[in-house]
N, C-alpha and C positions, 0 to 999 in steps of 0.2 A: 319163268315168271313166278311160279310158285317157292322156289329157292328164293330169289329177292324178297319176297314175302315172308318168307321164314326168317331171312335176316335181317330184314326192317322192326317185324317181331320181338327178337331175340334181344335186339338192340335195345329197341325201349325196356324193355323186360330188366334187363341189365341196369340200366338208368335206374327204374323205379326202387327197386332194390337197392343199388347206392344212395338213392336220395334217400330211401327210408334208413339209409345207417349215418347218414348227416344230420347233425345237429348245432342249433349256435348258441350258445349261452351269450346271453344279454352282461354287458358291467352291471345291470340292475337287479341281477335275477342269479339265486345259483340254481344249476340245471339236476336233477336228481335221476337217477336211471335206476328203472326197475328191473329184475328178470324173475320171470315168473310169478309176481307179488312179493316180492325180496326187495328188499334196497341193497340195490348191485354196487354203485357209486356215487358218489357226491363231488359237481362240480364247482369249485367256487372260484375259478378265475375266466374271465369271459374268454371266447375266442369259438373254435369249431374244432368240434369233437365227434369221434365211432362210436357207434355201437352197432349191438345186431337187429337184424331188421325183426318189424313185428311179427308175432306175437313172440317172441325168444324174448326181447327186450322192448321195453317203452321209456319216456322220459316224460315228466314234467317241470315245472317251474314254480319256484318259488322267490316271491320278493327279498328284498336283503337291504331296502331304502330302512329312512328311519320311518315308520309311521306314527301316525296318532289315533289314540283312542279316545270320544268324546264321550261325554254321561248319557243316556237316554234314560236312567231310572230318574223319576221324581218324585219317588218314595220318599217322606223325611224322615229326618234322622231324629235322634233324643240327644239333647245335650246331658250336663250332669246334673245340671237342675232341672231335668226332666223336659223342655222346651223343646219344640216341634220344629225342626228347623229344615230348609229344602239348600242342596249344595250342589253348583256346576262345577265339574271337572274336567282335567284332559289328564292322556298320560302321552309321553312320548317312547315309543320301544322299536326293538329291532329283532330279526331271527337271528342269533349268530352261531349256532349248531342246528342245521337240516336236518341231522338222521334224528338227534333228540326230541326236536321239535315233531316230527313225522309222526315217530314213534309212541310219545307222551302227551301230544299236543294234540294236533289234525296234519290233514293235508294239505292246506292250506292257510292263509293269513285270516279269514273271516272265522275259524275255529281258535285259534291262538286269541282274538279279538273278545269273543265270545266268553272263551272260560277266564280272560283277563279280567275283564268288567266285572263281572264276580267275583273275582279276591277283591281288585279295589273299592270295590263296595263294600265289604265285609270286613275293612280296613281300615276304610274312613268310618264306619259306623263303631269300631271298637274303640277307636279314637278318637272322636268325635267325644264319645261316652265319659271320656275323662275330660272333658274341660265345659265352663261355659260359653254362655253365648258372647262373652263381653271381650274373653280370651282367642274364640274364635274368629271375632274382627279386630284382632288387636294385633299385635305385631308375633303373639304365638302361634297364628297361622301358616309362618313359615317354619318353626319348629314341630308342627303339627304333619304337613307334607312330606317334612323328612323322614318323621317317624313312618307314616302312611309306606313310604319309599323303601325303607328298610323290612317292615312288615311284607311287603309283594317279594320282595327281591327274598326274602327268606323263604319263602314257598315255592316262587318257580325254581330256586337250587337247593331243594329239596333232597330228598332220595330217591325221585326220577326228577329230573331236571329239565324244564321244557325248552332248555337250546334257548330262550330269549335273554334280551337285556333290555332293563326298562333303564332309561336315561333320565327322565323328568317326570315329576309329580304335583300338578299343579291344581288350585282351585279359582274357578273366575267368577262365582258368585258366591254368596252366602247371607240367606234369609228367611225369614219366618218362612210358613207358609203361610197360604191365602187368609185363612179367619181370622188368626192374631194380626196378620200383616195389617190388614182394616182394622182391628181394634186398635193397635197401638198409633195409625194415622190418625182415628177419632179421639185418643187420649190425647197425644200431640194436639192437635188442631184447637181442641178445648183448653189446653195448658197456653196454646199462643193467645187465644180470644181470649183468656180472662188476664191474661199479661199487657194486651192490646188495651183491654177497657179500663185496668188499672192506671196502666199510663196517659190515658184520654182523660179519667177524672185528676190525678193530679196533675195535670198540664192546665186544666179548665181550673182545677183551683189556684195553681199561681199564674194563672193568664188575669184571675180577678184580685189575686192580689195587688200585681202589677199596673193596672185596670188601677184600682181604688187608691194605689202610692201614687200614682200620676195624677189624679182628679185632685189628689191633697194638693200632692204637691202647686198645682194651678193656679187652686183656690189661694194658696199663702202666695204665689206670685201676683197674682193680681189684685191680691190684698196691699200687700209689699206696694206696688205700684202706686194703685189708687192712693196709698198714704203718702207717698213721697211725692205724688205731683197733687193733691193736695197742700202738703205742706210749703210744696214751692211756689206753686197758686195764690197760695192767702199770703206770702212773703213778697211774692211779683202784686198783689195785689197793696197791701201793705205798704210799700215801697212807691205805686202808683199814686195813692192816696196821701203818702207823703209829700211827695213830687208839687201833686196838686195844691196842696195845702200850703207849700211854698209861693208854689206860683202865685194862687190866689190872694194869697194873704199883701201879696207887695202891691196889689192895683184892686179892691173890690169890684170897683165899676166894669171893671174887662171881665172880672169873675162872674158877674154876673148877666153881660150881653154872652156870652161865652157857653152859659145855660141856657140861655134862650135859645141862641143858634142848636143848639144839641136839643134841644125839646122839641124845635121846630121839626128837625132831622126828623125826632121818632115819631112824629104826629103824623107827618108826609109823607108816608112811606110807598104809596100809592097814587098814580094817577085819580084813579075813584072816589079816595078817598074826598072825604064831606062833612063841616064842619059849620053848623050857623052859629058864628058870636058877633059880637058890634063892636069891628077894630077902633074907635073912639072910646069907647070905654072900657074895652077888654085889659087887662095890665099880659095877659097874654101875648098879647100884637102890640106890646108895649116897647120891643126894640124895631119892628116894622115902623113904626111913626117917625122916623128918619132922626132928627136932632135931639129925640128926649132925651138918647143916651149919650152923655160926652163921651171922646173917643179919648184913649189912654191917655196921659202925657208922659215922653219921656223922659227917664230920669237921664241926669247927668252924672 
């Protein structure tokens, strides 16, 4: 019983030990193997790999994706006319030499990230320095980044070389910071309000130009009018009194029962109306008396 024991033991014991000399590197990862605090080997193609068991040898990992680095300084910067300016960035990079990177860098991706941030800051700020604010929202922004790119990339392949490759260098904001950012809002704001009131008053003044050409103009059209039906009034009228004057003239006596009837008209114009005269001697009620007035005779 104690024999099975021992070789059930022995068994795992065995096991444990091979598992600790297995290893897998990830496609995302190169795997790095140390012996004794040495960099023994450097794996860069995935699959399953020896080594010896611990403490003789250890292995860890490192990334090999492309990553990003984002800004967290909001330090601002000086432009060249001196302006206060705050700018987001990113960078895009990659390890592409382990032992370098190890060696010069850190252990790790968060040490490589660390002393990155720091040249590119130190990068955009030397650069930044030569241009202004107008150039850096201008389309020299992207000759700006190249430069920025150029300047990182000359450091990390230095004379220790930190195994990276930075790929991209980009910036996603750029602006005042806070104090100016408000002052130049209140500047702006006051430059549209007094452009706003400029244009309210002259609008209000040719709204009364406009205003007073229409009232003219009105006035001469209903001038215009009233004269022409005036003038056509007193011609119709004119013409009426002609007419009459004809009429009249060929028969007096009908000219003159003819006024009475029309007299009569404007006197009665009303029921109520009330009137005391003495139709026997009124010459008023003088075609009322039935046969005073002879009736026309016609011509032949």
């Amino acid at each position: 019983m104690n024999r099975i024991g021992f070789i059930f033991a022995s068994i795992l014991l065995v096991l444990a030990i091979a598992s600790s000399m297995l290893f897998v590197v990830d496609q995302r990862q190169f795997g790095v193997v140390y012996a004794l605090g040495q960099i023994k080997d450097v794996i860069l193609e995935p699959g399953l790999n020896f080594k010896l068991p611990p403490p003789f040898q250890n292995v860890s990992y490192i990334d090999k994706r492309l990553l990003t680095l984002d800004t967290t300084d909001t330090e601002p910067l000086l432009t060249a006319e001196k302006q206060r300016v705050v700018i987001d960035w990113y960078v895009r990079w990659r390890i592409s030499e382990p032992t370098q990177f190890i060696r010069n860098v850190g252990l790790d991706e968060s040490a490589g990230a660390a002393q990155l941030n720091r040249v590119v800051r130190n990068a955009f700020q030397e650069e930044i320095n030569k241009v202004t604010v107008k150039e850096l929202l201008s389309l020299k922004r992207e000759k700006l980044t190249a430069d920025v790119k150029a300047e990182v990339l000359e450091k990390v392949r230095g004379d220790k070389p930190w195994g990276i490759d930075v790929v991209d260098v980009r910036i996603t904001r750029a602006d005042y910071v806070e104090a100016i950012t408000e002052s130049v809002y209140r500047r702006m704001d006051a430059e549209r309000k007094r452009v706003a009131n400029e244009l309210r008053s002259t609008g209000a003044a040719e709204g009364e130009k406009i205003r007073a050409d229409a009232d003219r103009q009105r006035e001469v059209t209903i001038a215009n009018a009233y004269r022409d039906a005036q003038k056509i009034k007193g011609e119709g009228d004119a013409e009426a009194a002609k007419i009459y004057a004809e009429a009249f003239g060929r028969d007096p006596q009908f000219a003159q029962f003819y006024r009475s009837l029309e007299a009569y008209k404007a006197s009665f114009t009303k029921k109520s109306d009330l009137m005391v005269l003495d139709p026997s001697s009124s010459e008023f009620f003088k075609a009322m008396r039935g046969n005073t007035v002879p009736l026309p005779t016609p011509k032949k």
